[in-house]
C-alpha positions as CSV (number, residue, x, y, z in Angstrom):
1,X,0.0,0.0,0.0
2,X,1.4,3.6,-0.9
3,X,-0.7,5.0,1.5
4,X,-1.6,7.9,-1.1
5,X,-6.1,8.9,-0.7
6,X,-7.3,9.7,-3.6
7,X,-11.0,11.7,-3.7
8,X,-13.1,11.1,-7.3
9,X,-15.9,13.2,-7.6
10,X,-17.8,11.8,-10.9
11,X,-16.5,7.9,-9.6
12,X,-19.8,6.2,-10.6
13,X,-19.3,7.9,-14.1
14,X,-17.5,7.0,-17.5
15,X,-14.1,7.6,-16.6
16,X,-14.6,8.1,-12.7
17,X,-15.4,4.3,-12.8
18,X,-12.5,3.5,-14.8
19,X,-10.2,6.0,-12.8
20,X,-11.0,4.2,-9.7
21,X,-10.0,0.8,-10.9
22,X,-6.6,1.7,-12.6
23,X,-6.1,3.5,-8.9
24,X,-6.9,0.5,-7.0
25,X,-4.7,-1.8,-9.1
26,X,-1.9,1.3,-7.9
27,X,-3.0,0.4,-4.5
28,X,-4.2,3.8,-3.8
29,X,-7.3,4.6,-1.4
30,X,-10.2,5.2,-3.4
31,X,-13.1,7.5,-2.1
32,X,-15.6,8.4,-4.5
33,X,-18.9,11.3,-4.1
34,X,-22.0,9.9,-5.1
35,X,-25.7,11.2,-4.9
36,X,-28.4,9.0,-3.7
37,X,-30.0,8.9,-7.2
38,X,-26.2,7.6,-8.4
39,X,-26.3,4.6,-11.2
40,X,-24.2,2.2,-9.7
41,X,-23.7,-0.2,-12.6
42,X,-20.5,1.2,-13.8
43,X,-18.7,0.6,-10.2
44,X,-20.5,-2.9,-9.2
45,X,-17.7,-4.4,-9.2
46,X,-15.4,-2.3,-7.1
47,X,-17.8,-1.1,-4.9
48,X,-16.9,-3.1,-1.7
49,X,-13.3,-2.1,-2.6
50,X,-13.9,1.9,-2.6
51,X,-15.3,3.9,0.2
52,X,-18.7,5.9,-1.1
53,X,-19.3,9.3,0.5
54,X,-22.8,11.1,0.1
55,X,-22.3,14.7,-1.1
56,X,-23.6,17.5,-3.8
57,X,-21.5,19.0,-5.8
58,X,-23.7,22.4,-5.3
59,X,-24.0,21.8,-1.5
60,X,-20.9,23.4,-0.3
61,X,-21.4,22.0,3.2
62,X,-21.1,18.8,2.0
63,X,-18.1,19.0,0.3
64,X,-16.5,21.0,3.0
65,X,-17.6,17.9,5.5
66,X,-16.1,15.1,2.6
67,X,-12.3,17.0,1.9
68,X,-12.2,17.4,5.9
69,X,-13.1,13.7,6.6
70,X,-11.0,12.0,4.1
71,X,-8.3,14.2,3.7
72,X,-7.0,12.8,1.1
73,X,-3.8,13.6,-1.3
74,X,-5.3,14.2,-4.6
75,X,-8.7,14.8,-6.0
76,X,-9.8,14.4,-9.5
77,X,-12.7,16.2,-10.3
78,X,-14.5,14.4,-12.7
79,X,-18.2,15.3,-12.2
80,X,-20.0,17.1,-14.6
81,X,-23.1,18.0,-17.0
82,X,-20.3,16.3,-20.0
83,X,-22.6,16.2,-22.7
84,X,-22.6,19.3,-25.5
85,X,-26.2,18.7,-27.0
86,X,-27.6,18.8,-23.2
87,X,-26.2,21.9,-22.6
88,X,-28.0,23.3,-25.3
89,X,-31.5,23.0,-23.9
90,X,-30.0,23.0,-20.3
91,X,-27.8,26.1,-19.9
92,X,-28.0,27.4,-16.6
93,X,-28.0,23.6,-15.2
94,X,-24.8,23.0,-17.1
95,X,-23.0,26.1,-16.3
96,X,-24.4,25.8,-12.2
97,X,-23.1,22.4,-12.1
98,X,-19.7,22.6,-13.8
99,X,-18.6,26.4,-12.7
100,X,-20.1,26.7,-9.2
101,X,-19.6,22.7,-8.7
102,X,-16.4,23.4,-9.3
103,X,-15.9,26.6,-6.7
104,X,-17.5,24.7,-4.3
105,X,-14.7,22.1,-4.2
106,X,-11.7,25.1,-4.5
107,X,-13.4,26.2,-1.5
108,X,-13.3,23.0,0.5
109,X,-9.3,22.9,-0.1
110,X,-8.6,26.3,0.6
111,X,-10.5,25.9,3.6
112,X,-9.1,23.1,4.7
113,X,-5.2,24.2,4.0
114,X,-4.6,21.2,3.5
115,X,-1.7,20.6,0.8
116,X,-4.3,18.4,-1.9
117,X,-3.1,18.3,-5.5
118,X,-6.3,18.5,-7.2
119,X,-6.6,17.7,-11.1
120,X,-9.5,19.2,-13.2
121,X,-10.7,17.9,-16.2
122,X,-11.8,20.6,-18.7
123,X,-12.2,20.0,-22.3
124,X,-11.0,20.3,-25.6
125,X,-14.4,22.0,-26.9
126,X,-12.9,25.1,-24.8
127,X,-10.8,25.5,-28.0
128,X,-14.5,25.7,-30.1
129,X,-13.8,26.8,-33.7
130,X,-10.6,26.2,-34.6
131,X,-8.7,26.9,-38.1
132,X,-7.1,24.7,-40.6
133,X,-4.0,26.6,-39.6
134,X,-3.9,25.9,-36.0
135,X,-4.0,22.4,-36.3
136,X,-2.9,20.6,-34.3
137,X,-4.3,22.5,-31.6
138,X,-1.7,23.2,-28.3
139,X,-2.3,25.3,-25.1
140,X,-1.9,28.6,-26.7
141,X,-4.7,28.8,-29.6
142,X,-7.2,31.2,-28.9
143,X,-9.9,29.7,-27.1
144,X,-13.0,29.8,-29.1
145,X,-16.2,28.0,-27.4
146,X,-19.4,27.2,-29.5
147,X,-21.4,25.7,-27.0
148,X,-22.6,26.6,-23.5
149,X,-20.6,23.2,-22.1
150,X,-17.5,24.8,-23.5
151,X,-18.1,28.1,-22.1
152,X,-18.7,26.4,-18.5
153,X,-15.6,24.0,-19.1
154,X,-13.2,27.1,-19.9
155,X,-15.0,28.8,-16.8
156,X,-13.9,25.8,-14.6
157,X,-10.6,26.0,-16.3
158,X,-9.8,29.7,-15.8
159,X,-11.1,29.4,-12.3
160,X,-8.3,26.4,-11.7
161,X,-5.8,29.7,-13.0
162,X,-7.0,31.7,-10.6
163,X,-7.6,29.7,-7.7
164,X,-3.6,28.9,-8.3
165,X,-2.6,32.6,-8.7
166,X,-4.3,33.8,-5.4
167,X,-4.3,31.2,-2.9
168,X,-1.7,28.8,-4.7
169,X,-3.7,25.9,-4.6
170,X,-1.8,22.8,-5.9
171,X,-4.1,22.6,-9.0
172,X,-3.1,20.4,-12.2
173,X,-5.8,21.7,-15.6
174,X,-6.2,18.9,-18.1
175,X,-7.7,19.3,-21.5
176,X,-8.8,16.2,-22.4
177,X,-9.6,15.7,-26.3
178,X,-12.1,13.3,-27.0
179,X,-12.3,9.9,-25.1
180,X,-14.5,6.5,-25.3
181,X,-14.5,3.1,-24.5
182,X,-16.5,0.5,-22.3
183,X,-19.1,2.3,-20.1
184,X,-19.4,5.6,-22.7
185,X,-22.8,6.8,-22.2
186,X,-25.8,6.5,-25.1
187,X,-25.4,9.8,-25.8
188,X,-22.2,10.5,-27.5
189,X,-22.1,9.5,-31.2
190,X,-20.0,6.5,-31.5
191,X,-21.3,5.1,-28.4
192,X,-25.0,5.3,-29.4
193,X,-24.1,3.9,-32.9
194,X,-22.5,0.9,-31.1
195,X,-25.5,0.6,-28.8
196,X,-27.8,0.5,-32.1
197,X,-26.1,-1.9,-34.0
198,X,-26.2,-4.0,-30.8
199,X,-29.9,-3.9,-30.6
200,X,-30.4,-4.4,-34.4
201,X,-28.3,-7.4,-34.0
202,X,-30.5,-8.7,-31.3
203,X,-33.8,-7.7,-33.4
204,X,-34.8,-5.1,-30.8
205,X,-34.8,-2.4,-33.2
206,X,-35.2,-2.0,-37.2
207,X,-31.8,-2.3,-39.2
208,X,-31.2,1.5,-39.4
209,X,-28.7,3.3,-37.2
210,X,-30.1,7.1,-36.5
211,X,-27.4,9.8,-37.3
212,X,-26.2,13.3,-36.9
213,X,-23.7,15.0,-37.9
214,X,-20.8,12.9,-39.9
215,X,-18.1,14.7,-41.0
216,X,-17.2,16.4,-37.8
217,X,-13.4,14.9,-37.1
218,X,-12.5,14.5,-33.5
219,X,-9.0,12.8,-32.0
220,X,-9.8,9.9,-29.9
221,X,-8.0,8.2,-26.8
222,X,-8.8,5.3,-25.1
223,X,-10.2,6.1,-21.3
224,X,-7.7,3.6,-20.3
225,X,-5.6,5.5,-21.7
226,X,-7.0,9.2,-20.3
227,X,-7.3,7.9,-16.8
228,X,-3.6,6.8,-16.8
229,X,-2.8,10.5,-18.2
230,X,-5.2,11.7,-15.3
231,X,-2.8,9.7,-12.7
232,X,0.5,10.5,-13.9
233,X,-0.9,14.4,-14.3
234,X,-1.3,14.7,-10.2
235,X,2.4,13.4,-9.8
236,X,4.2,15.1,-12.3
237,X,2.4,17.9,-13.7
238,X,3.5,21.4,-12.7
239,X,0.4,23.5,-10.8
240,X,-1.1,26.2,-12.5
241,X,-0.2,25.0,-15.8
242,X,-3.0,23.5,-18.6
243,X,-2.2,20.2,-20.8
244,X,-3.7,18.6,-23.4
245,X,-4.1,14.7,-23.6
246,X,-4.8,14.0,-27.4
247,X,-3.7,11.3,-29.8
248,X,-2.6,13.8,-32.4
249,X,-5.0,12.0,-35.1
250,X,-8.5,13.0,-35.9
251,X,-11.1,10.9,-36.9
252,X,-14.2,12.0,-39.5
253,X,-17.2,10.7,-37.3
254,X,-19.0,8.8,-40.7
255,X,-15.5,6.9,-40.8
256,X,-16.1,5.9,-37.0
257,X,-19.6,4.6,-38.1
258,X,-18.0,2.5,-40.9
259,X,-15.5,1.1,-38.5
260,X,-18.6,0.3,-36.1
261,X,-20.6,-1.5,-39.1
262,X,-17.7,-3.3,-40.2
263,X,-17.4,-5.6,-37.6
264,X,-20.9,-6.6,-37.7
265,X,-22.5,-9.4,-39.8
266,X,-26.2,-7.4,-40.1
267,X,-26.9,-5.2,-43.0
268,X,-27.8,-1.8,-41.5
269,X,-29.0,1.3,-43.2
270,X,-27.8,4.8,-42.2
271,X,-30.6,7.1,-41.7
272,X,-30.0,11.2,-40.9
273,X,-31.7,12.2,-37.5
274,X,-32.2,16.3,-37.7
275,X,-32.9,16.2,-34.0
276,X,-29.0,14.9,-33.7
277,X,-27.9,18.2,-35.0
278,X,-26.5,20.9,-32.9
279,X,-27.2,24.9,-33.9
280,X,-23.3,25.0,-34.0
281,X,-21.1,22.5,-34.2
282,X,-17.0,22.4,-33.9
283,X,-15.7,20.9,-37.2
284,X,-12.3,19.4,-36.0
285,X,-10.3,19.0,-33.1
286,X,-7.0,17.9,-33.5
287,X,-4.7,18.0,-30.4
288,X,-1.0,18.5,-29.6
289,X,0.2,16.8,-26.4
290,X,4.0,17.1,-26.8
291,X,3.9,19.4,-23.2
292,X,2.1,16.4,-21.6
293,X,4.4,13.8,-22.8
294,X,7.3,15.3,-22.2
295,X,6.2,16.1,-18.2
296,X,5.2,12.8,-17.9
297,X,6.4,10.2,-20.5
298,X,2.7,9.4,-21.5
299,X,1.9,7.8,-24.7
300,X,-1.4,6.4,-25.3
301,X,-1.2,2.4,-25.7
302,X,-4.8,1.1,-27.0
303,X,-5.7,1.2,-31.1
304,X,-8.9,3.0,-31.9
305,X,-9.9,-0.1,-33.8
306,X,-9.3,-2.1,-30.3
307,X,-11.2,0.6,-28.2
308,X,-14.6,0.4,-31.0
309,X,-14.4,-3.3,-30.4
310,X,-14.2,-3.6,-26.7
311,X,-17.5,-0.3,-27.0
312,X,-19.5,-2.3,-28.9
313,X,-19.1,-5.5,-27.2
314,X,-20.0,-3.8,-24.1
315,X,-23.2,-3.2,-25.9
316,X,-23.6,-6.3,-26.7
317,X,-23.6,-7.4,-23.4
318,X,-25.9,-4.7,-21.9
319,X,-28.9,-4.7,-24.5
């Protein structure tokens, strides 16, 4: 045992969930927040192996009760309102939850004095529309947001700055580009495709797959992958600073799709769903990690072809 508590706010989530594991196999004391409405499914497994804390994001008590109690080493704040199209119809929700969510848990540390490294996950939609130009994207384009997640994501992310700057909290800002795998929720695009084509080849739905928007291009990494760049961030990352974690290649979303249907037997028809479409949508995102990797030595390990597979087996199993 290292000894080393770890706090995940988000652990019942995508890549709380998978955070926690990679974590325990590091033998590092897991706690995790969780609301009493939680999904549980992602962590059944672990469950008995992590310690489960009751606490709201939004209620500051709470938190201030949680960072005081476990007083841990690191926290990796992980929680969020994550999908864009959500925001859309959900501003204020998204914005409350991921800016004064965030705050709330600043707060907790600086009141506490205690000396926590805390890593924040922003996003690369903070970088919005981005110009043939700029690509691949590092930390100095111009940020550019498009959505109202991106705006609260680079709110969270300029907070981290200044939170740093005035009280020097020990905090690490990640910019994760885009990441999926086992457990991606229904909502993102490649995740519901591979749910679809799951259910079509049960015969729970008609051999169509719904779509939206195809020839956005986004640079996927395996959240095996992201969560090991989320661990190595708390240890060897310098504070205050901001980091990408990005493959460096870009995938067209209607190539993801093809990928999807190729490894299945059924003959599936692709139908356009208008209600998929966003008012604004960022056309590519392309990122540069070279500050990352040379801090820490990460290089992502798992294939895009091998992380599709493992996605839509998952489905396969769930459906």
């Amino acid at each position: 045992m290292n000894n080393k508590k770890a706090l995940i706010t988000g652990v019942t989530g995508f890549a709380g969930s998978h955070l926690a594991e990679l974590l325990l196999s590091e033998k590092v004391e897991v706690h995790g927040i969780l609301r009493w409405r939680s999904k549980m499914d992602n962590i059944e497994e672990i469950k008995t192996k992590i310690h489960l804390h009751e606490a709201d994001l939004l209620d500051t008590h709470s938190m201030y009760k949680v960072v005081d109690e476990i007083r841990p080493d690191y926290i990796f704040h992980l929680a969020a309102q994550s999908y864009v199209q959500t925001s859309w119809s959900s501003p204020s929700n998204t914005l409350e939850i991921n800016v004064i969510g965030t705050v709330n848990i600043f707060e907790a540390v600086r009141k506490s004095g205690l000396p926590i490294t805390i890593q924040i996950a922003c996003s690369s939609e903070e970088y919005g529309r981005v110009f043939k130009n700029e690509l691949p994207i590092n930390e100095n384009n111009p940020l550019r947001p498009l959505s109202p997640y991106a705006v609260s994501k680079l709110a969270m992310d300029y907070l981290g700055y200044q939170y740093w700057e005035s009280y020097g909290l020990r905090i690490i800002r990640t910019r994760g580009f885009n990441h999926t795998g086992p457990r991606r929720g229904d909502v993102f695009s490649e995740s519901t495709f591979a749910k679809q084509i799951a259910e079509i080849e049960k015969g729970l739905k008609s051999p169509q797959v719904l779509v939206g928007n195809l020839d956005a291009q986004r640079d996927y990494t395996d959240v095996r992958d992201m969560v090991k760049a989320y661990y190595l961030s708390v240890r060897k990352c310098k504070s205050g600073e901001v980091y990408n974690i990005a493959t460096g290649k870009s995938w067209r979303i209607g190539d993801v799709l093809d990928l999807l249907l190729s490894k299945s037997k059924v003959k599936i028809k692709i139908v356009r769903d208008k209600s998929r479409l966003r008012p604004s949508d960022v056309e590519i995102l392309v990122g540069d990690a070279s500050k990352f990797k040379k801090q820490t030595g990460w290089h992502p390990q798992i294939a895009f072809e091998k992380t599709m597979e493992d996605l839509l087996n998952y489905w396969r199993s769930r459906v």
